[in-house]
N, C-alpha and C positions, 0 to 999 in steps of 0.2 A: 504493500500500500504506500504509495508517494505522502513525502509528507506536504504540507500546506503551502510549504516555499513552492515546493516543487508544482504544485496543482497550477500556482498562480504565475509561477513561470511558463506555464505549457500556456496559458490565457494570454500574455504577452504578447507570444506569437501570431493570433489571429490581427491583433495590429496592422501589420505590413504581408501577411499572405493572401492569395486570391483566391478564387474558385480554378483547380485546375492543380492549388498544392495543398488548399485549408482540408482538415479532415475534421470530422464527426470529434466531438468530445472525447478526453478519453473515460474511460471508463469509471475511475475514481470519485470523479467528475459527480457522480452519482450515488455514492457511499459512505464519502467521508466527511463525518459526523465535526469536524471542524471546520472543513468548507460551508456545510449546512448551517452552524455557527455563526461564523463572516456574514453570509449571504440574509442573517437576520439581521445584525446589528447593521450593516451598510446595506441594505438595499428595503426591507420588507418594517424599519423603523425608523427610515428614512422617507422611502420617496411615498408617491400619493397610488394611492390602491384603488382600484375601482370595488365596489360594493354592493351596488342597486342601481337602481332605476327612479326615476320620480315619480313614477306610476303609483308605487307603493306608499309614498306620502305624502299625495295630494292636496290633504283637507284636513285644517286644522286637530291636532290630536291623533292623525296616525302616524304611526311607528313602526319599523321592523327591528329586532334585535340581530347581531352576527357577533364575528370573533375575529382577530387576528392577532396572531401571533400569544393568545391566553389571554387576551384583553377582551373583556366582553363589553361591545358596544351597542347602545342603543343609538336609532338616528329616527329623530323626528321632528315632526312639521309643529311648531309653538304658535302658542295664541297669536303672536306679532306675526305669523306666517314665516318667520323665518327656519330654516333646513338647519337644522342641527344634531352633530356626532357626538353623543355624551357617554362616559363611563357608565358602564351598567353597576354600577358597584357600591353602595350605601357605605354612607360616610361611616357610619354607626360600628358596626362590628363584619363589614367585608359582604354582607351578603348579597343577592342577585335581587336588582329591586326593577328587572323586567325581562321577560321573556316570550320567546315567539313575535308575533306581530299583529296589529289589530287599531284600535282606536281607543282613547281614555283620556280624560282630562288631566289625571297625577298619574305619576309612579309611586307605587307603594310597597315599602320591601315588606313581606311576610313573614319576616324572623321578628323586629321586636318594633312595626308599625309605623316608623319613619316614612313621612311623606314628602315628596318633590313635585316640585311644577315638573312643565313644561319645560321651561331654561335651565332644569337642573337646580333651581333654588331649593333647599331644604322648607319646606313649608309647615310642620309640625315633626315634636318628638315626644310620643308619650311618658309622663311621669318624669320631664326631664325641665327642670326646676332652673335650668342657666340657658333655657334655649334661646332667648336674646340674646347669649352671650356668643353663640352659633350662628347668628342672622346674616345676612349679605354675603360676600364674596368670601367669607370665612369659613362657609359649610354650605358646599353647594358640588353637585357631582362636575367632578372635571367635564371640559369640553376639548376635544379635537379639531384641526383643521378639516373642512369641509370645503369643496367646492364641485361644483355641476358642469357638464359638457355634453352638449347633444344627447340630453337626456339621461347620462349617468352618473350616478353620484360618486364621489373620491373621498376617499379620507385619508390621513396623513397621521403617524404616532409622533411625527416631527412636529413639535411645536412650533416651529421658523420654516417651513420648507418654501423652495424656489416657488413661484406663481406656478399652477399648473397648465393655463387658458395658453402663454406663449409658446410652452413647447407642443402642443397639440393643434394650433390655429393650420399648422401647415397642410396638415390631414384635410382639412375641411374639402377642400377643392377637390379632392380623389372620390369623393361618395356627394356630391354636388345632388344629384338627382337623387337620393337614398334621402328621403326626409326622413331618418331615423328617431330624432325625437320625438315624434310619434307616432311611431308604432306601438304595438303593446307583445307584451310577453305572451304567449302560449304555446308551450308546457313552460313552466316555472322546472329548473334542474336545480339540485340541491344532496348532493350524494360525494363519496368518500371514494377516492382511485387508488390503489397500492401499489404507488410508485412514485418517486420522483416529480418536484412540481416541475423540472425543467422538459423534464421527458413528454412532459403534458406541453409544453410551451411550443416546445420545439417541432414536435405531432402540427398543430395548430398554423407553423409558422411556412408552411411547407405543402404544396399539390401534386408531390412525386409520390406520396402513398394514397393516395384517393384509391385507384384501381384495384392497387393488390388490398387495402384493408377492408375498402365499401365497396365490395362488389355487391350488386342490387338495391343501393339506395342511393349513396350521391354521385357514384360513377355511373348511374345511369345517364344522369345530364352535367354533369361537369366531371371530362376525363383528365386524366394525370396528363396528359398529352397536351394539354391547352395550357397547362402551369407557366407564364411568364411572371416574371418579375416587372416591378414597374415602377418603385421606389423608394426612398427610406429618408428618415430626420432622426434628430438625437433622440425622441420619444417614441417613436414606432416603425412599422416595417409593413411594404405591400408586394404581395403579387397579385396577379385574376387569375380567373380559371372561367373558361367559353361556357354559356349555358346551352345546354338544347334541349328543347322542350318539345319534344316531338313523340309520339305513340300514348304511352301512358298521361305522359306529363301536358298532352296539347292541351286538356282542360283552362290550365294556366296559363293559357296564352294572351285572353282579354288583361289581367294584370301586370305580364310583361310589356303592351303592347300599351300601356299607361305612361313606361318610360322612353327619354329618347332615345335614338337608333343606335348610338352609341352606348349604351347601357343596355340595351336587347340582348346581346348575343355574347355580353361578360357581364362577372359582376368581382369587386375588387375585395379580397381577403387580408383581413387587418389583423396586424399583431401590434399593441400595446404595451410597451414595455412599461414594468418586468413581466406582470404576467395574466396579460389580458389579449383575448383574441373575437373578432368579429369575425365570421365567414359570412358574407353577403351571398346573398339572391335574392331574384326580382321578389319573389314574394314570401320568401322566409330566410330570416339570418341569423344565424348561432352566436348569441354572446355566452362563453365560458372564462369565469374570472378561476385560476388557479393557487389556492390559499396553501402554503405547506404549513403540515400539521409535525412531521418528523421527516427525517431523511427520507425516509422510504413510504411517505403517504401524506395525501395533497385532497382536500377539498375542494369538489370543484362546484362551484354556482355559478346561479345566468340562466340560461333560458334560449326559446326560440322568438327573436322580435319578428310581429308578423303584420305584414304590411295591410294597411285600417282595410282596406277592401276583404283581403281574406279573414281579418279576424274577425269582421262584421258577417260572414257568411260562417263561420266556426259555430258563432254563436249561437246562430240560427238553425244549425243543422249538427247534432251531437253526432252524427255518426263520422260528420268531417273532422269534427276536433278531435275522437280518437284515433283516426286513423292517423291523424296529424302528429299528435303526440306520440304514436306508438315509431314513426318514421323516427323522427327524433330522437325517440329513445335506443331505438337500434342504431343508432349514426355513431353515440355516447356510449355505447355497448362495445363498439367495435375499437373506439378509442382506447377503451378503459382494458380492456383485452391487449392492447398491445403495451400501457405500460405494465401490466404484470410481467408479462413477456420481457420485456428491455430491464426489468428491475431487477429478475432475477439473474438474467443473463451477465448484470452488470459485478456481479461477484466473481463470474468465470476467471480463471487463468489462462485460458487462450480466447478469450475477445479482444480485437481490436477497433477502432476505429478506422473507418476506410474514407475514401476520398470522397466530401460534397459535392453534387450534383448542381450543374448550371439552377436546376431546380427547387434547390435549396440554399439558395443564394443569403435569401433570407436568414439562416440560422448566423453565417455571417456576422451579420450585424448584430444581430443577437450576443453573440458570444463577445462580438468589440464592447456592448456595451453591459456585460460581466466585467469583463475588465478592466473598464474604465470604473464602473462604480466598485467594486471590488480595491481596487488600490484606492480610491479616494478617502476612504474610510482606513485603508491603512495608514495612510499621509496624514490626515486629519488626528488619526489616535498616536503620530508620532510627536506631532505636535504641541497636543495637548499634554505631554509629561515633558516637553521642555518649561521650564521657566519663561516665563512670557520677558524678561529682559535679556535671553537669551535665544531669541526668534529673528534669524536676521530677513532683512527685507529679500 
């Protein structure tokens, strides 16, 4: 097993290599339990995480609860209508003062009846004779960095992080005709992968395995063959992949035929760094946010966003929204089948990594920008144990 110099020495590399000498991770890459370390403190309590959707907290008083990284957050919509990411965690003695998701005017923890607005203010504490002495910003559930993008919500463990809006505005121009903020989610995914979140990332980042992994469901209309690349920013990564909608699929032709000519016959698949992926089509597109839970197992939520024409006909016709979801969930099946596969293989003594495909150009960029945030957090923590009058310019 390489040690962590060594991991992050091998990351270096994809700097100055192209497609033609860059190869697949190596294997380690995926096992060792101090890279999975690193890649918490610099990257996953660092930068901004996508989370949800705004679908879910539309209207004064709803809420969804989630996790990252053992931080249980709540995020809700407050009387003032403003979107907020707050600690799900009572001041009082640690307990969970929400869970699941739904609508309420307070939070209320269940162990010994502390109550919180909305904003997180402490609003009552039974039998507790100094609560005045608790009021205002003195006793109130921490809040998180929050901010919204075409619909989906981010949150940040970084209390100072860079804006999020400037490294993603560049994306916009690539999904032009994609009004994705609103669409709406159906099937809602929420389920546990035993593997690796990168292995999940990297799946996502990529249309050289559509063929061999989805045979019968999305290589029916978008083959591995049509996989081009088309390009990349410090925050994320695109190829397309050609649609054809032809035999089974013509039904969807009125929705495609909603977009223009140039969005007919591709639709562009987005990878969100670190670890958020959109695969587009005209009438259904996969957002999977991937949460690592341990080295070797990764959370994955999201959903299928589906474009207002078809979900207004879902609605209407229940036999459509099974079958819908049932698509979907085979798609996420086939996924989840291959990191077990890569997870366990990644322990082998004769695995290697072999040469990236013009295909997977994508992973690329990916892996440059491991290592870019990867050593910054090295830099940053060498930093912080010099003496600040011993920091030269």
């Amino acid at each position: 097993m390489e040690s962590l110099d060594q991991i992050l020495g091998q990351l270096e590399h994809y700097q100055t290599q192209e497609i033609g000498e860059a190869r697949a991770l190596p294997l380690s890459h995926y096992t060792s339990e101090a890279l999975f370390k690193l890649e918490q403190d610099a990257i996953f309590r660092r930068e901004w995480i996508c989370l949800g959707r705004l679908e879910q907290v539309e209207n004064v008083g709803d809420f969804f609860t989630t996790e990252l990284l053992g931080e249980p957050i709540v995020i809700v919509r407050g009387r003032d209508k403003k979107l907020r990411a707050l600690s799900a965690i009572c001041r009082h003695r640690y307990f969970t003062v929400a869970e699941g998701a739904g609508n309420t005017s307070r939070f209320t923890c269940r162990y010994h009846r502390w109550v919180y607005e909305l904003d997180g203010q402490l609003r009552g504490a039974p039998h507790m004779d100094n609560l005045n002495d608790m009021a205002g910003n003195r006793c109130r559930l921490p809040e998180f960095p929050l901010q919204t993008w075409m619909g989906f919500i981010f949150v940040s463990l970084n209390q100072d992080p860079a804006p999020l809006l400037p490294k993603l505005k560049d994306a916009e121009a690539h999904w032009t005709n994609y009004d994705i903020k609103n669409w709406k989610v159906s099937p809602w995914v929420d389920e546990v992968w035993p593997g690796n979140w990168k292995l999940a990332m990297e799946t996502a980042l990529e249309g050289y395995h559509v063929t061999g992994l989805h045979p019968g469901t999305i290589d029916k209309f978008m083959p591995s063959s049509s996989s081009d690349f088309e390009a990349t920013s410090e925050q994320w990564t695109l190829f397309r992949l050609a649609t054809v909608y032809e035999g089974e699929f013509e039904a969807y032709k009125p929705i495609v035929e909603l977009f223009p000519e140039e969005d007919q016959t591709s639709a562009p698949q987005f990878g969100f760094f670190p670890n958020c992926a959109v695969s587009c089509g005209q009438m259904s597109s996969i957002w999977l946010t991937f949460l690592p839970i341990d080295v070797g197992h990764t959370r994955v939520i999201g959903g299928a966003l589906t474009h207002p024409v078809l979900y207004e006909q879902m609605q209407n016709d229940p036999a459509l929204k099974q079958a819908n979801a049932e698509a979907i969930n085979a798609i996420n099946l086939q996924d989840a089948s291959a990191m077990v596969d890569l997870q366990r293989n990644a322990k082998s003594q004769h695995g290697a990594p072999g040469l990236l495909s013009e295909k997977e150009r994508c992973l690329l960029y990916f892996y440059r920008y491991l290592n870019k945030k990867l050593h910054e957090n090295l830099d940053a923590g060498l930093q912080e144990k010099i003496p600040a009058t011993q920091v030269k310019d």
